[in-house]
N, C-alpha and C positions, 0 to 999 in steps of 0.2 A: 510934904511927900506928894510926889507925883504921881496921876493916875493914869496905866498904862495899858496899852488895848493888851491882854493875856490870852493866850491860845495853849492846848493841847499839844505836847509833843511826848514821845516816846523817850525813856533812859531803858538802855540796856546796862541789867544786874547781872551778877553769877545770881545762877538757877540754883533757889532756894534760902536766895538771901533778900527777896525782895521783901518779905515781910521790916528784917530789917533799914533797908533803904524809907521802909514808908516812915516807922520809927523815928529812923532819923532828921526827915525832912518834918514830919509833927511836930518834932523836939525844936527845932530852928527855930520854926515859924511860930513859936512862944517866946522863943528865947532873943533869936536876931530880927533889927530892924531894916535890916539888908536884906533880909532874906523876906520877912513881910511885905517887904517894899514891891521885888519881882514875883514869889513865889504866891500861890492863891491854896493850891489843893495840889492832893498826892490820892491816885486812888488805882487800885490793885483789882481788876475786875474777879471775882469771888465766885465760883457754882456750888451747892451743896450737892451731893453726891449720899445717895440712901444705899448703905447695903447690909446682908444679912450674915451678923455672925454669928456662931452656935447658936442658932434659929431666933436670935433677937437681934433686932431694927440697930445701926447704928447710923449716925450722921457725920461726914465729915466735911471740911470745908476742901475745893484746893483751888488753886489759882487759874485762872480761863487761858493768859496767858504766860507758861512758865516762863521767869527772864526777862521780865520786862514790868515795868511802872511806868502810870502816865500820870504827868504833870503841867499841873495849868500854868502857866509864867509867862513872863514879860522875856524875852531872850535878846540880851544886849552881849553886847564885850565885858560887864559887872559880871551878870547872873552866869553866864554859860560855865566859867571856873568853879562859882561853888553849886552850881550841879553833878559837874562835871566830876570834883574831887571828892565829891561823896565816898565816904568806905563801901564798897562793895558795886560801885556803878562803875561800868565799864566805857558809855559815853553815851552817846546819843544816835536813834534807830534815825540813818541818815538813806538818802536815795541812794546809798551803794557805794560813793566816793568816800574814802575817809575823810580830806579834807573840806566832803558839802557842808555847808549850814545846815541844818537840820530840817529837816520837812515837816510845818506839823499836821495834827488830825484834826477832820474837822471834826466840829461838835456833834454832826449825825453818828460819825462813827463813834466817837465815844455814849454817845444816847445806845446805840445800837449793843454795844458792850455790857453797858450796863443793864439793859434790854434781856440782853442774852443769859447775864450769871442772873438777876429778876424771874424771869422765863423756867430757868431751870430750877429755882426751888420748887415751882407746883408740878413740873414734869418729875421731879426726884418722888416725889409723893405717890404720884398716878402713875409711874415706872411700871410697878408691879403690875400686869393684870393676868386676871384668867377669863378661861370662857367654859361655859359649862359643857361636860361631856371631859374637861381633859385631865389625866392621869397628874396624880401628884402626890407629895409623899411628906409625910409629916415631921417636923424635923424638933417638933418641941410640945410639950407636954406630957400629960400620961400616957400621947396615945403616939410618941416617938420613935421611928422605925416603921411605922405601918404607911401602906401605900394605899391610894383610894382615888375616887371619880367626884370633880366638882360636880353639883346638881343644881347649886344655884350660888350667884355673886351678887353679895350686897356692896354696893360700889361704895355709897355715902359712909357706912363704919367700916369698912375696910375690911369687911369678912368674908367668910365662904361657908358653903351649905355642902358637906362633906358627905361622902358616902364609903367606910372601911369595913373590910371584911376582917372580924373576928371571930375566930374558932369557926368557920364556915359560915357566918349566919353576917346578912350586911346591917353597919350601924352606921346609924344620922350622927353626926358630929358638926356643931357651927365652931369653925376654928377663923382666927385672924388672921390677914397676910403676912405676918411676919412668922406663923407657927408652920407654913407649908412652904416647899418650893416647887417646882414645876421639874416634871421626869424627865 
């Protein structure tokens, strides 16, 4: 088996089927030695995305680029077909001609991709912020429904130093970012 210089190019999927496509090309590249031979990696750049529901933290993943997988390969007259016929790829992100060969990416840009969905788990974390002094209202625990004044933000646990008024009279409350959201 020959070893062949592999680069980055782009398949375009139907949107929503790439998870699939990655599947698929994992599955080959155990299964066929043809596809070992061209094929290296398959990789789906990924963000985590933090948002609040019914005042608890959820985490989802989704795709950086909907409709699209990139894949490392050798691209001959062999390999281009069974990429090409993948179930759910549509062909290959070309300079714009149907008929180009395909362009691929350089390895900055995919570092930079990968960089970017990297980058955005700790951005998804530190999303949230507040500053003291601003109006916010509580959206989980016993003190739900009530609205109040940050006095102070613990950045490192992710809390807040609350100020609500009940029955007239103001109460200290330390709540966490995920029990408040901003007015």
């Amino acid at each position: 088996m020959a070893e062949y210089k592999k680069q980055w190019y782009v398949l375009r999927a139907i949107s929503g089927k790439e998870n699939k496509v990655e599947e698929y090309i994992n599955s080959a590249l155990t299964t066929s030695t043809i596809f070992r031979e061209y094929v290296s990696q398959v990789l789906i750049p990924r963000e985590k995305i933090v948002t609040l529901k019914n005042g608890k933290r959820v985490e989802k993943e989704r795709n950086l680029l909907p409709g699209y997988v990139l894949v490392e390969c050798y691209l001959c007259d062999e390999s281009f077909p069974l990429l090409r016929n993948i179930p759910h790829v549509m062909g290959f992100l070309s300079g714009g001609k149907t008929t180009a060969k395909p362009e691929p990416v350089s390895q900055e840009e995919v570092n930079k991709l990968v960089g970017l969905a990297s980058e955005s788990e700790t951005r998804a974390a530190s999303e949230i912020t507040f500053i003291a002094g601003e109006s916010i209202k509580v959206v989980d625990g016993p003190f739900n429904g009530f609205k109040g004044t940050v006095q102070e933000v613990i950045q490192d646990k992710h809390k807040l130093k609350v100020v609500v008024t009940i029955f007239d009279r103001q109460t200290p409350l330390e709540l966490g970012y995920n029990q408040v959201e901003k007015e």
